[in-house]
C-alpha positions, 0 to 999 in steps of 0.5 A: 292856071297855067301851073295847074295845067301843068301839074294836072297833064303830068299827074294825067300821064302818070295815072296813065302808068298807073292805070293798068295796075289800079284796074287789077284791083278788086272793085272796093279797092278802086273805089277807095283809089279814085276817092283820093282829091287828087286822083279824083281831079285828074279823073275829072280832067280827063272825063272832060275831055271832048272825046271822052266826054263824047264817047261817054254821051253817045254810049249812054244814049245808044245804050237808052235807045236800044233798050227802048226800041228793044222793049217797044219792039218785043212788046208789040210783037206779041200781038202781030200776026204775019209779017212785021209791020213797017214801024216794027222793022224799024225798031228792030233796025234801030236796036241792031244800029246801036247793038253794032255801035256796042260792039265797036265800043266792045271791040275797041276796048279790047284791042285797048286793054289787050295792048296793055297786057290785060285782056284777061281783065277785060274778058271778066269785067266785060262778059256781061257786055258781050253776053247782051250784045250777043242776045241782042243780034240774036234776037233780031235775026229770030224776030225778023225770020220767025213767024207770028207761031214761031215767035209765041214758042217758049225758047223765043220768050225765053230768049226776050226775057234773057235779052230784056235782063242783060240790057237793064243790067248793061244799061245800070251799069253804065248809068253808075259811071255818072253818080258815085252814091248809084255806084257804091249802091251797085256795087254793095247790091253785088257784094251781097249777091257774091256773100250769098252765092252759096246760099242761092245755090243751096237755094235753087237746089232744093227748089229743084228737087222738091219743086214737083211735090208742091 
């Protein structure tokens, strides 16, 4: 045990030089990497860690009950009329609490992959991040300003239904970290929607100009 130990804290400090390089990879790539026994051991071993194991829980766990409040909020505000009640503020409260905790995390990680000369990485990977953290502070400040009026308008359903999408698709994302077969399903769904790009936009333009005809 203790020559494991041994072994397993070099080869940790060794994957951590290695890590810059292994995140330049496409996604196929990395997966194929952290497949091999011993990069998938020393990946345990650090995931083990209490931080890291506690950065991972609390991660999820904000990221349910943002989305929970979030969605409970939103629904109820639909059918309010006047002011917010007590328990919708509360919601809202509570989803802002979490959407700020994201934000740390967000920021944490970028100073982080900055100081490993890779914030470039970090700005294309994490994109959808920022996106639905941004939507979702905008979305409190519209829920608790607007009025009951206000809030049936179009641009304000469209921005719930934009919040609504970026916080499943953050939250799936993250979920994909805890099972590797939910992992490779999420990335073979993105390998095909990236395969039929063109052809979605084909799409969508067609739909655009005869759109009216029909």
């Amino acid at each position: 045990n203790h020559t494991r130990d041994i072994l397993l804290s070099r080869l940790s400090k060794l994957f951590d030089r290695m890590l810059p390089l292994i995140i330049q990879l496409p996604n196929l790539d990395i997966e194929t990497t952290t497949d091999f026994s011993i990069v998938k051991t020393v990946i345990d071993s650090k995931l083990k860690e209490p931080l890291a194991t506690l950065t991972v829980f609390l991660d999820i766990i904000a990221s349910m009950v943002l989305l929970i409040s979030f969605t409970v909020a939103s629904t109820l505000m639909v059918s309010t009329h006047g002011k917010l009640s007590t328990y919708e503020t509360l919601l809202v409260v509570i989803a802002t609490f979490c959407n700020t905790y994201r934000l740390v995390r967000e920021v944490l990680q970028a100073v982080a992959m900055y100081k490993m000369h890779l914030f470039e990485e970090w700005l294309i990977q994490n994109m959808l991040d920022v996106l639905s953290i941004t939507t979702m502070f905008v979305w409190a400040e519209f829920a608790t300003t607007y009025t009951s009026e206000q809030r049936q308008l179009k641009t304000y359903r469209i921005l719930v239904v934009a919040a609504t999408f970026l916080s499943w698709m953050t939250t799936i994302m993250l979920v994909r970290v805890l099972n590797k077969q939910f992992a490779l399903f999420v990335m073979a769904l993105l390998k095909i929607i990236e395969d039929l790009k063109y052809f979605l936009f084909v799409l969508i333009l067609f739909m655009l100009m005869f759109g009216n005809a029909f």
